[in-house]
SEBATOR-313367 format. One record per residue (C-alpha): x, y, z; residue number from 1; residue in one letter. Coordinates in Angstrom, 1 decimal. Layout:
// residues N
<px X, py Y, pz Z, i NUM, aa a>
...
//
This chain:
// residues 372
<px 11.2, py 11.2, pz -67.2, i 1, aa x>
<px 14.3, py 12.9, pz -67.8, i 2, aa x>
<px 13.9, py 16.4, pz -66.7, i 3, aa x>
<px 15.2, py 16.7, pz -62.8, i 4, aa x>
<px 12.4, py 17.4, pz -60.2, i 5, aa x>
<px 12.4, py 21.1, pz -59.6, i 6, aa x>
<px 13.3, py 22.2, pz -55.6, i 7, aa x>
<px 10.2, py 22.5, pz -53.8, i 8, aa x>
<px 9.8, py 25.7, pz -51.4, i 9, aa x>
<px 9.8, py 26.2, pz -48.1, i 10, aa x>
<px 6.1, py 27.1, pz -46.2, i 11, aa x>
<px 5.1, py 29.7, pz -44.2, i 12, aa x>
<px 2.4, py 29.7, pz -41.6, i 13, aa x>
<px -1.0, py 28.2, pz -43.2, i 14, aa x>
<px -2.7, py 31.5, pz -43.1, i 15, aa x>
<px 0.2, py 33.3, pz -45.9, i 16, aa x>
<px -0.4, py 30.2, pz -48.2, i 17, aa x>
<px -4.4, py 30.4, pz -48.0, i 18, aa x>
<px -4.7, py 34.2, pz -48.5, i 19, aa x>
<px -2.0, py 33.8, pz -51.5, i 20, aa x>
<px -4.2, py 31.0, pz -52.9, i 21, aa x>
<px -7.7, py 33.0, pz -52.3, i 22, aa x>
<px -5.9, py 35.9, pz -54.1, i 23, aa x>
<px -5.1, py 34.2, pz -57.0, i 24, aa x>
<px -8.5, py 32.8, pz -57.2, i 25, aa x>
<px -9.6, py 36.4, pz -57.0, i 26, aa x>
<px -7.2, py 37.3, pz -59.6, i 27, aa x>
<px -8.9, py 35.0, pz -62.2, i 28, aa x>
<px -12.2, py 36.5, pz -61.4, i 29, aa x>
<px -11.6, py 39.5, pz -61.7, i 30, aa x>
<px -9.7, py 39.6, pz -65.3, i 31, aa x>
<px -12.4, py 37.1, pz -66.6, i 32, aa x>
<px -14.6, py 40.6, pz -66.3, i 33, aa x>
<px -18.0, py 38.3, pz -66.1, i 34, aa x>
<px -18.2, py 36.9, pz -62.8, i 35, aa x>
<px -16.9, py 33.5, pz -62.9, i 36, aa x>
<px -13.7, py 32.0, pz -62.0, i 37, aa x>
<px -11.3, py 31.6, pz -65.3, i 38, aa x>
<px -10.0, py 27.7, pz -65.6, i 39, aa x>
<px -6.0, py 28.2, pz -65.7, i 40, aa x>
<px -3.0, py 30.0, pz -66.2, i 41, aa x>
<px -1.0, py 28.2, pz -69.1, i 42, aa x>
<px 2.9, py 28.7, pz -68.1, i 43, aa x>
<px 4.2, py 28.3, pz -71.2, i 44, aa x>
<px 1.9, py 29.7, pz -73.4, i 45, aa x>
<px 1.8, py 32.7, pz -70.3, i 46, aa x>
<px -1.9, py 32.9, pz -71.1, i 47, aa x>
<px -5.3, py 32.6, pz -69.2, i 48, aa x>
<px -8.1, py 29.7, pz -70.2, i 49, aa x>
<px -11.7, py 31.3, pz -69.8, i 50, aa x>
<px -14.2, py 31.4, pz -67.5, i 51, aa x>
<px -15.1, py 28.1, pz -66.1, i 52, aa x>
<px -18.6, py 27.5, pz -64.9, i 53, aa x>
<px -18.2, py 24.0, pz -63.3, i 54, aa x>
<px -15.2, py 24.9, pz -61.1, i 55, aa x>
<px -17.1, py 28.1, pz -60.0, i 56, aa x>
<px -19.8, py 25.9, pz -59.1, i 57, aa x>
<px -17.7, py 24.8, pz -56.2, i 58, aa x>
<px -15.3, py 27.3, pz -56.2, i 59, aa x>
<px -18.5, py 29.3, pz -55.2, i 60, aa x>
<px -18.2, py 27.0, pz -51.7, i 61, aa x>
<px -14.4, py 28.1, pz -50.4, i 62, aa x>
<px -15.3, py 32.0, pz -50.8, i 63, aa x>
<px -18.1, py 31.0, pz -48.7, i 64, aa x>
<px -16.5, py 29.5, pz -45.8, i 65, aa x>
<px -13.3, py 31.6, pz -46.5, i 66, aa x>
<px -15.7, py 34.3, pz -45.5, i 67, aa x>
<px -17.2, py 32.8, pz -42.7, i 68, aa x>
<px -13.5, py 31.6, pz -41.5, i 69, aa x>
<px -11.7, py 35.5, pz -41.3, i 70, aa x>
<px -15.3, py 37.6, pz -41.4, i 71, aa x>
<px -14.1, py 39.5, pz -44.8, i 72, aa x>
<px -17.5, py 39.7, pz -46.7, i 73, aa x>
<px -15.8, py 41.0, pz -50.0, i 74, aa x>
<px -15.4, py 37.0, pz -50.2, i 75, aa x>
<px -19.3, py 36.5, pz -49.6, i 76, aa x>
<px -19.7, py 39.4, pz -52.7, i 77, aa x>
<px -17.8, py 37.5, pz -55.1, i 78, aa x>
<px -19.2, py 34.4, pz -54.7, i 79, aa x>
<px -22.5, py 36.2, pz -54.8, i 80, aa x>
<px -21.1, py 37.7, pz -58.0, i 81, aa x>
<px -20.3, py 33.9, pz -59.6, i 82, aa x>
<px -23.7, py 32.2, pz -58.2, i 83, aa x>
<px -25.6, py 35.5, pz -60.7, i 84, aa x>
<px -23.4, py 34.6, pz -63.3, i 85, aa x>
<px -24.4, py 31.3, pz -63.4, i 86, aa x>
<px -27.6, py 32.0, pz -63.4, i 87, aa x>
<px -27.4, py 34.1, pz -66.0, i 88, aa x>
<px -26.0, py 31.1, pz -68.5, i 89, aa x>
<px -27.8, py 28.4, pz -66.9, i 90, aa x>
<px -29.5, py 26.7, pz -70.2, i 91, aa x>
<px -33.3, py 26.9, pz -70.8, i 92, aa x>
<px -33.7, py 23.1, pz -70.1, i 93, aa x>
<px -32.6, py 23.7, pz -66.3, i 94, aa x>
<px -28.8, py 22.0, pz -67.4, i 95, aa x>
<px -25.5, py 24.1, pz -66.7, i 96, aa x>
<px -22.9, py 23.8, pz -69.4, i 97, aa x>
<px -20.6, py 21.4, pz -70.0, i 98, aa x>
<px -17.1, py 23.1, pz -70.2, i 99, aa x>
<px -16.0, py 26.8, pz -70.6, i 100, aa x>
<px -18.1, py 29.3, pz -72.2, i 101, aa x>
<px -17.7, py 28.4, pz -75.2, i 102, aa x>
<px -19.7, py 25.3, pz -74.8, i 103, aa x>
<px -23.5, py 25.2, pz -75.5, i 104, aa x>
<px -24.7, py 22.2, pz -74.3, i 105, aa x>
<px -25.2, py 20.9, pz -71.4, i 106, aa x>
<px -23.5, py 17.6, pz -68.9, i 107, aa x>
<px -24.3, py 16.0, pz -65.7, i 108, aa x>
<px -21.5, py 16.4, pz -63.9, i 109, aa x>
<px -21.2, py 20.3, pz -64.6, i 110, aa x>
<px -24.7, py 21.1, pz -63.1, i 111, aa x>
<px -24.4, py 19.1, pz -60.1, i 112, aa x>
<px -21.0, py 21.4, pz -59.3, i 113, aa x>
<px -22.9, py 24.9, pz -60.2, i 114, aa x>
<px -25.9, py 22.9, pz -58.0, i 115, aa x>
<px -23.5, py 22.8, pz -55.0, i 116, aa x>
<px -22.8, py 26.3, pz -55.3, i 117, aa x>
<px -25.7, py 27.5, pz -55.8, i 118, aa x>
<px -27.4, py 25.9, pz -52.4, i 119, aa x>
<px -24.7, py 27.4, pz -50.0, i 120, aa x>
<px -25.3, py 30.8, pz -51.5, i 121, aa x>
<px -29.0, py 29.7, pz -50.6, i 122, aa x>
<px -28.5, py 28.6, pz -47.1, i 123, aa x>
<px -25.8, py 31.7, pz -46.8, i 124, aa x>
<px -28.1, py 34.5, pz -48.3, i 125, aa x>
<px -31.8, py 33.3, pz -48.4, i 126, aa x>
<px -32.2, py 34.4, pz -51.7, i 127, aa x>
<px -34.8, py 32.3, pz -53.1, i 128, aa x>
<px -33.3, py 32.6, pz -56.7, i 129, aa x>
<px -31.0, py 30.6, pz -55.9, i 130, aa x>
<px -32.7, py 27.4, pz -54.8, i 131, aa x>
<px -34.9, py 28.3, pz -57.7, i 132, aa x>
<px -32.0, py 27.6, pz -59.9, i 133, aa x>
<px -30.7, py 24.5, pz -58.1, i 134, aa x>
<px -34.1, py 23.1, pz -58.4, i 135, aa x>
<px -34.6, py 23.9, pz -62.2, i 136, aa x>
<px -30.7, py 22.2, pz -63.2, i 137, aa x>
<px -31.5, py 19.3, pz -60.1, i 138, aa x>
<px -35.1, py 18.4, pz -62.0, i 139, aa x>
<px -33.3, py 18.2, pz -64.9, i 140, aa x>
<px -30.2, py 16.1, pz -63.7, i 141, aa x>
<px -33.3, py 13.8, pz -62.7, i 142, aa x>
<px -34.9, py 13.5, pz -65.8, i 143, aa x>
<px -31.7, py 12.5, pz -67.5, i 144, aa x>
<px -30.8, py 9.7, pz -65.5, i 145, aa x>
<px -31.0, py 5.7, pz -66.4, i 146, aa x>
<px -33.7, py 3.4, pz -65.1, i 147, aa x>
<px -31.0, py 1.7, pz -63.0, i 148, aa x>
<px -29.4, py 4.7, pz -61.5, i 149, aa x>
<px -26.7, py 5.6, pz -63.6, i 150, aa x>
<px -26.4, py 8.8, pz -66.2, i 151, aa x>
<px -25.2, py 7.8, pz -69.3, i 152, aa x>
<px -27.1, py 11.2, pz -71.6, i 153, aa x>
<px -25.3, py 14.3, pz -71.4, i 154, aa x>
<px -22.3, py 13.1, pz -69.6, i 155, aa x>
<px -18.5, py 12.6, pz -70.5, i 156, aa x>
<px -17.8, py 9.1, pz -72.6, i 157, aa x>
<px -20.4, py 7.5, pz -70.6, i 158, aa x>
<px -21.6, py 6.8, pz -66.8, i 159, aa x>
<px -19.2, py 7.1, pz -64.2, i 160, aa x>
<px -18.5, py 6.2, pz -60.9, i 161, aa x>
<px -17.4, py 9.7, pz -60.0, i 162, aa x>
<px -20.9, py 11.1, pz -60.5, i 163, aa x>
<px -21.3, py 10.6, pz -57.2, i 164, aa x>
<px -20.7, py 14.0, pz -56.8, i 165, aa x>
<px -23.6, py 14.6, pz -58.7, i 166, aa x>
<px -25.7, py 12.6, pz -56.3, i 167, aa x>
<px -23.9, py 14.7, pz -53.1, i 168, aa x>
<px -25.7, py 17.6, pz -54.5, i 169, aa x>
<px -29.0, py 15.9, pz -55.2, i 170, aa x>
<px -28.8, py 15.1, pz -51.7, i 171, aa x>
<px -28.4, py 18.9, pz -50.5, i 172, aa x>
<px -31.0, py 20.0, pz -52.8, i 173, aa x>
<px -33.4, py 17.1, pz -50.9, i 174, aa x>
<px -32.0, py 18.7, pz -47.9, i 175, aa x>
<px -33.5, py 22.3, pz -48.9, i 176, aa x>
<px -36.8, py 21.4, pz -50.6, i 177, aa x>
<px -37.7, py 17.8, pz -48.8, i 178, aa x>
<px -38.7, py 16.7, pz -52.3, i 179, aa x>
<px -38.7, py 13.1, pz -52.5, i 180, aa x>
<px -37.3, py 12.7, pz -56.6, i 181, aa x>
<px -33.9, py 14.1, pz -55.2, i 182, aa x>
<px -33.4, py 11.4, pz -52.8, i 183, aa x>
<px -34.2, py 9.0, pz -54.8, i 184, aa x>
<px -32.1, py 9.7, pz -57.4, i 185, aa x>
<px -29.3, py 9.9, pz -55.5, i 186, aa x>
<px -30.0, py 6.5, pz -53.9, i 187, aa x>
<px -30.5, py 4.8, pz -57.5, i 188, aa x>
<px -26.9, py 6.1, pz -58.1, i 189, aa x>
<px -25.5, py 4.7, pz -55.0, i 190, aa x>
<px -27.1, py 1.3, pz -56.1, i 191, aa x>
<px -25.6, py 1.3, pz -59.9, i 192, aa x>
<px -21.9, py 2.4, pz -58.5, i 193, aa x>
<px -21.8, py -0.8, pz -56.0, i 194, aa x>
<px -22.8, py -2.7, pz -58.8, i 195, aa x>
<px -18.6, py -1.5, pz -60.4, i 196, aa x>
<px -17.0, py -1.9, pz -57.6, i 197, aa x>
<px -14.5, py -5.1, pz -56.8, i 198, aa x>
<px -13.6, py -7.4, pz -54.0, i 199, aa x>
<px -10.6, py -5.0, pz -53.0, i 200, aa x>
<px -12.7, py -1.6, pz -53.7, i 201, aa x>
<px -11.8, py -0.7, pz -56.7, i 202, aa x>
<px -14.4, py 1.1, pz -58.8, i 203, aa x>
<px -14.5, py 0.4, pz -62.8, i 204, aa x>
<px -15.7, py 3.8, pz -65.0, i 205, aa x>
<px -14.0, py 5.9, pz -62.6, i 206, aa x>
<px -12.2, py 8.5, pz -64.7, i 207, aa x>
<px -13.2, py 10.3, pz -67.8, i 208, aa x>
<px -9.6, py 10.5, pz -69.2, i 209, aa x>
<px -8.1, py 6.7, pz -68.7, i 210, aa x>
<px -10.6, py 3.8, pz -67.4, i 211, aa x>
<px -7.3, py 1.3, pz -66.7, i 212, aa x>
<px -5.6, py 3.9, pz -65.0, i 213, aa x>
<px -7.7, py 6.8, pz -62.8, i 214, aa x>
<px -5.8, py 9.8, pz -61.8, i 215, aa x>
<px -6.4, py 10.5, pz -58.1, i 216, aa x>
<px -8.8, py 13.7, pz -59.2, i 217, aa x>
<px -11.4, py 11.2, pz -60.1, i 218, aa x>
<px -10.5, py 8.8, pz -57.2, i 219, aa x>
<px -11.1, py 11.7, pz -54.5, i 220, aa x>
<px -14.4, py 12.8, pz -57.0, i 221, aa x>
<px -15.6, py 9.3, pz -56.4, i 222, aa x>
<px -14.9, py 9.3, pz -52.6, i 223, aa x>
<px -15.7, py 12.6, pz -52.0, i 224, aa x>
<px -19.4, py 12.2, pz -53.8, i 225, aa x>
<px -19.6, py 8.7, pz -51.9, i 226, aa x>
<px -18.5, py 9.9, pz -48.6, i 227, aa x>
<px -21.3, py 12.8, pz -48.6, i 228, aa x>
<px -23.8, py 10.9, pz -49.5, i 229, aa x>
<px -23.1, py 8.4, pz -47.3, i 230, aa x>
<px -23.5, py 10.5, pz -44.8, i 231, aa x>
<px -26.4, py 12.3, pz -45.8, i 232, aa x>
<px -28.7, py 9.4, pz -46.9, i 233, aa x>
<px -27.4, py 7.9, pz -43.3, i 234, aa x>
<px -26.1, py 5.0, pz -45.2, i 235, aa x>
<px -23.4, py 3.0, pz -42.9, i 236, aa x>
<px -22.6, py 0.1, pz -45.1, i 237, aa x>
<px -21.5, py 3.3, pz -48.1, i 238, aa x>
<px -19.9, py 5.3, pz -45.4, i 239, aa x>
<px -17.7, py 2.0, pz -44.1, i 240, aa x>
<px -16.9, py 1.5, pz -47.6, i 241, aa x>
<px -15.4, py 4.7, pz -48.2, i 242, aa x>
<px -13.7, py 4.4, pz -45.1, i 243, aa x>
<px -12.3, py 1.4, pz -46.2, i 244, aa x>
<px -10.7, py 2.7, pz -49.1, i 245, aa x>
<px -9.9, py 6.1, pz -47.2, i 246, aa x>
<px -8.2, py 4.1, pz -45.2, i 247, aa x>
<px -6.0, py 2.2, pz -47.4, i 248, aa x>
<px -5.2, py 5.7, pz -49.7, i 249, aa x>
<px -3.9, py 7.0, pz -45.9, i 250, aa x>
<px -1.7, py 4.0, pz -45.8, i 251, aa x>
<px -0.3, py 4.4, pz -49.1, i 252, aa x>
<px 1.0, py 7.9, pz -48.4, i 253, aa x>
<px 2.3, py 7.3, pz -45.3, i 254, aa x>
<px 4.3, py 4.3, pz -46.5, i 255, aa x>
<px 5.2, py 6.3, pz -49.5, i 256, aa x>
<px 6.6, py 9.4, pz -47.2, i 257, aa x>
<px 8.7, py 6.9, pz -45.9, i 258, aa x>
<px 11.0, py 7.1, pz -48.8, i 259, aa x>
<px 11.3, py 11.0, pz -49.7, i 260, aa x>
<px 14.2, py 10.5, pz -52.3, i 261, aa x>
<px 11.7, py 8.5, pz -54.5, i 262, aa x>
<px 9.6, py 10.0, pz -57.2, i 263, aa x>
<px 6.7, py 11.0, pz -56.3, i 264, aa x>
<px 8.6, py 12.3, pz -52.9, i 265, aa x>
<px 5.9, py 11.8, pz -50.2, i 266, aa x>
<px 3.0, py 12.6, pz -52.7, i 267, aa x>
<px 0.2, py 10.6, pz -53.7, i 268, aa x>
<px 0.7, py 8.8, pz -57.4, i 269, aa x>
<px -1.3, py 10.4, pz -60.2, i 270, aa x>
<px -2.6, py 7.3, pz -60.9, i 271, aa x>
<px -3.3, py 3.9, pz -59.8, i 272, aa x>
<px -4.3, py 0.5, pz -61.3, i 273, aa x>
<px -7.2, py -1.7, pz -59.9, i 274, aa x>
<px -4.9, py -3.7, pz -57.7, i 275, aa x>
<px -4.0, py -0.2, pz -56.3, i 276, aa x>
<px -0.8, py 0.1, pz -57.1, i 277, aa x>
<px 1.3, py 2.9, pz -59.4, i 278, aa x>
<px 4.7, py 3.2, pz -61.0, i 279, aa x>
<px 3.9, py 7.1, pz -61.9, i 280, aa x>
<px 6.6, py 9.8, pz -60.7, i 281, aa x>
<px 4.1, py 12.8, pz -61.1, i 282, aa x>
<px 1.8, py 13.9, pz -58.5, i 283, aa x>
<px -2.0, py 15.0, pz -59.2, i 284, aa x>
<px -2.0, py 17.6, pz -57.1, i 285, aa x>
<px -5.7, py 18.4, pz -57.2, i 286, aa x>
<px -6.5, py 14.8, pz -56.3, i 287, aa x>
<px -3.7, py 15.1, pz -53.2, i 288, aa x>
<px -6.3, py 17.7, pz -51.6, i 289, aa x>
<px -9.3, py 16.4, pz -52.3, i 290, aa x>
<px -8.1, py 13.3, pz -50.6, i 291, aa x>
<px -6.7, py 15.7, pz -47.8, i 292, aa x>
<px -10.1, py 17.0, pz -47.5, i 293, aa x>
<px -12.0, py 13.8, pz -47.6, i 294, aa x>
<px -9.3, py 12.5, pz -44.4, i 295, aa x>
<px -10.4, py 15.8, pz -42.9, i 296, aa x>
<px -13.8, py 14.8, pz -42.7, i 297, aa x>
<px -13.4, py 11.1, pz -41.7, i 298, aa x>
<px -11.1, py 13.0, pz -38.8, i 299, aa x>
<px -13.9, py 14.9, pz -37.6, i 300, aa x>
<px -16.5, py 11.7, pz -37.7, i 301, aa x>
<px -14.1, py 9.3, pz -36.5, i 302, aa x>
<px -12.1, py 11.4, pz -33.9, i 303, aa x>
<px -9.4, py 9.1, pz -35.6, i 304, aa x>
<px -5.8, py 11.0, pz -35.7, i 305, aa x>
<px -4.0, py 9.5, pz -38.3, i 306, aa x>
<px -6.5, py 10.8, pz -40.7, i 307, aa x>
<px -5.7, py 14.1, pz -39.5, i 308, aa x>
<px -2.1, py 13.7, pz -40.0, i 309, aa x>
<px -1.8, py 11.9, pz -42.8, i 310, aa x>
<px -3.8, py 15.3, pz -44.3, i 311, aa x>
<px -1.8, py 17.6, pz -42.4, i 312, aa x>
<px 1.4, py 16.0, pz -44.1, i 313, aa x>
<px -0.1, py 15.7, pz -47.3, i 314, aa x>
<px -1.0, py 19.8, pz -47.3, i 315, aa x>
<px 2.3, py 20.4, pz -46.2, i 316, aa x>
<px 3.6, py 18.8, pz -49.1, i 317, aa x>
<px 1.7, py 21.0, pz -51.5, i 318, aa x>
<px 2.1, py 23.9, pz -49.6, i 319, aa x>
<px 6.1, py 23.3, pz -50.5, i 320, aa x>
<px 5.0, py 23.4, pz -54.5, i 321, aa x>
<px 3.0, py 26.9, pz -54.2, i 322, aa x>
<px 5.3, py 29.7, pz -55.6, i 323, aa x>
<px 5.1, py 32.6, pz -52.7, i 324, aa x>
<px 8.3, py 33.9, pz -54.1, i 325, aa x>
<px 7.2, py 35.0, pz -57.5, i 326, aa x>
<px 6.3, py 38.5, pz -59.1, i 327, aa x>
<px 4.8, py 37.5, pz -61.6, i 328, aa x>
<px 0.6, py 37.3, pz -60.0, i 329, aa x>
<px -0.8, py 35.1, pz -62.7, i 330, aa x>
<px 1.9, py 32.8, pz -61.0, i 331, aa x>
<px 1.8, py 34.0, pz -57.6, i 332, aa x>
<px -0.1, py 31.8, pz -55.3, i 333, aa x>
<px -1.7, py 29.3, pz -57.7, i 334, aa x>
<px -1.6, py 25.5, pz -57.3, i 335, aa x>
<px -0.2, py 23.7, pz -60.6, i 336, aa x>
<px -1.9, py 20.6, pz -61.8, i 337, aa x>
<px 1.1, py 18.5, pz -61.4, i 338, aa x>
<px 4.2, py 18.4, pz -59.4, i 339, aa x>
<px 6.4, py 18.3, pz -61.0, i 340, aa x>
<px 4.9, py 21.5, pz -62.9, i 341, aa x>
<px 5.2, py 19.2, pz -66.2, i 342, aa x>
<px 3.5, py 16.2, pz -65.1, i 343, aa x>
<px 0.9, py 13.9, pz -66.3, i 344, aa x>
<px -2.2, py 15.9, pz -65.1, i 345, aa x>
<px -2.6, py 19.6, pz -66.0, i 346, aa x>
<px 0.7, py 19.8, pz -67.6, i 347, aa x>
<px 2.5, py 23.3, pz -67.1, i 348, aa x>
<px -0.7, py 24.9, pz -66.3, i 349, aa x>
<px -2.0, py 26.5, pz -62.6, i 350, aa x>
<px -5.4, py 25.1, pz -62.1, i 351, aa x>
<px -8.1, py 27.4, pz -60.6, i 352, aa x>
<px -10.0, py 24.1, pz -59.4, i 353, aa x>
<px -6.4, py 22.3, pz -57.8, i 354, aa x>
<px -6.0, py 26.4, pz -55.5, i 355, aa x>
<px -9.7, py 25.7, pz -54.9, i 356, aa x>
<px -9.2, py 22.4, pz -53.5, i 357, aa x>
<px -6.1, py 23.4, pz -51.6, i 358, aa x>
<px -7.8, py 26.4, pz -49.9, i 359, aa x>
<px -10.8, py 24.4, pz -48.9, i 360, aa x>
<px -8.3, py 21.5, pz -47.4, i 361, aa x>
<px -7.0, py 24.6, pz -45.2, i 362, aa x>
<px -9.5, py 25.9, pz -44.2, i 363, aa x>
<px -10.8, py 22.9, pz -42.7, i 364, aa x>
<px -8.0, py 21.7, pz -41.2, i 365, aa x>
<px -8.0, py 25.0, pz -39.5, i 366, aa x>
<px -11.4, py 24.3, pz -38.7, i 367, aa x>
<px -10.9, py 20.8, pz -37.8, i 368, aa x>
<px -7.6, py 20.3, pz -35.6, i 369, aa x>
<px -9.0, py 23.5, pz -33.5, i 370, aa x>
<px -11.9, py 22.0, pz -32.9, i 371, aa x>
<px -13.9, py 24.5, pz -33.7, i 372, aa x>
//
């Protein structure tokens, strides 16, 4: 790499980063004009992606408890506004679609975010249509699933390990409607993803965009899905695994923000091998808080501090890449892909789903280290 790492900013208090983060998110749904969340800001090309169904999904999750968190219900309205709209292009088969607008088909992974969604604005609002939904892409997540657990129709280059997110939701939606089929399903996953996984924890078919090497996005997918629905299917051998490899991800950063003059300066790598190691300079920072948020929750199960730390470090960090400085708002406030802003994941863009992530990690650890 030979372009010099830029100068990372100095933070404010966590409240001035979050609202500047939540604004931007606003910002993208309000010039996408239909309701959802628009995918990115190109920097370059100084031009917006289009409205992004599967990052609504969850974005749909953060307004939510933003809302909840400072009482400002405009929040609750939009993500009212982005659970109708994807109702509104939620496929006659019950499937959600399988990128931006422009797509016409449906994938696995894609519903089961718009699923999440959808069963918070349920369990917010009561409004049956929601859960009606849910159900409709949930029965249909179902029916496209293997014998042995794992979906290899109507996902990306195969089954993967990271549809364990897609189980997480499964698991929420048994929550809601105590139907058997959704439980099940989510255990069959469960069963086919221990079947990948190595002596040291390593999980093969973990990333849709390079199988040697997973970018930490699809790590913290993997362990996020895992670690829910763990919890949810009150499965202690899954949960100790995830905290197994939690633990050893914790341990990584810290020794790495032990030498803050070497690339990727106190980040997480973008990617790792399966011995769990990196050379990488760049930092997915996407996958930096949904790690943060995944050592948020172990905190809070655990009562275990250095899980709270390491996350509390690890925001910091990102916090110092979010540009409070600039007047330019399609800038202002957004979380790039990558630090630096050219870097292996989400090159030169600001990611609507990496501010998502980086909210939610705040608003937790507000949540969290108050004890609240």
């Amino acid at each position: 790499m030979n372009q010099k790492f830029p100068e990372l900013f100095s933070t404010q208090a966590d409240d001035i980063h979050l609202q500047a983060a939540m604004d931007w998110l606003a910002r993208a749904q309000n010039i996408s004009g239909c309701g959802g969340v628009l995918a990115h800001y190109n920097i370059k090309e100084q031009k917006w992606g289009l409205a992004y169904p599967e990052t609504t999904g969850y974005i749909i999750s953060t307004f939510l408890l933003y809302s909840k968190s400072t009482n400002d219900k405009t929040y609750l309205d939009r993500a009212v506004r982005m659970g109708d709209w994807e109702i509104e292009i939620q496929l006659d088969n019950g499937g959600c679609l399988a990128g931006d607008i422009t797509y016409k088909y449906p994938r696995v992974f894609n519903t089961g975010q718009i699923i999440e969604g959808w069963c918070e604005l349920y369990k917010e609002t009561g409004i049956q249509k929601y859960l009606n939904a849910a159900i409709r892409a949930g029965d249909w997540i179902v029916k496209m699933q293997d014998e042995d657990g794992k979906w290899t129709n109507c996902s990306y280059d195969g089954p993967k390990v990271y549809h364990s997110r897609v189980a997480w939701p499964l698991m929420n939606l048994y929550s809601l409607t105590h139907d058997g089929k959704y439980r099940e399903s989510a255990s069959k996953f469960v069963r086919w993803a221990l079947t990948q996984q190595k002596n040291n924890g390593w999980f093969e078919k973990m990333c849709a965009i390079n199988p040697i090497r997973p970018n930490m996005h699809f790590i913290a997918y993997t362990l996020e899905g895992l670690l829910e629905t763990s919890m949810l299917l009150e499965d202690d051998g899954l949960y100790k695994n995830v905290l197994n490899i939690s633990s050893l991800l914790k341990n990584k950063f810290i020794e790495s923000s032990k030498s803050p003059d070497v690339p990727p300066y106190g980040f997480l790598p973008v990617t790792f091998d399966e011995n769990w190691e990196s050379n990488e300079h760049s930092s997915c920072l996407t996958g930096d808080m949904q790690i943060s948020i995944v050592w948020l929750k172990l905190f809070e199960k655990t009562g275990d501090e250095t899980y709270l730390e390491a996350a509390k470090r690890l925001i910091e960090r990102v916090k110092q890449t979010q540009d409070l400085t600039s007047v330019d708002p399609n800038i202002h406030g957004g979380i790039a892909g990558s630090h630096p802003v050219w870097g292996v994941y989400g090159s030169n863009m600001i990611l609507n789903w990496a501010t998502n992530f980086f909210a939610h990690a705040i608003l937790l650890k507000k949540k969290f280290a108050s004890g609240k």
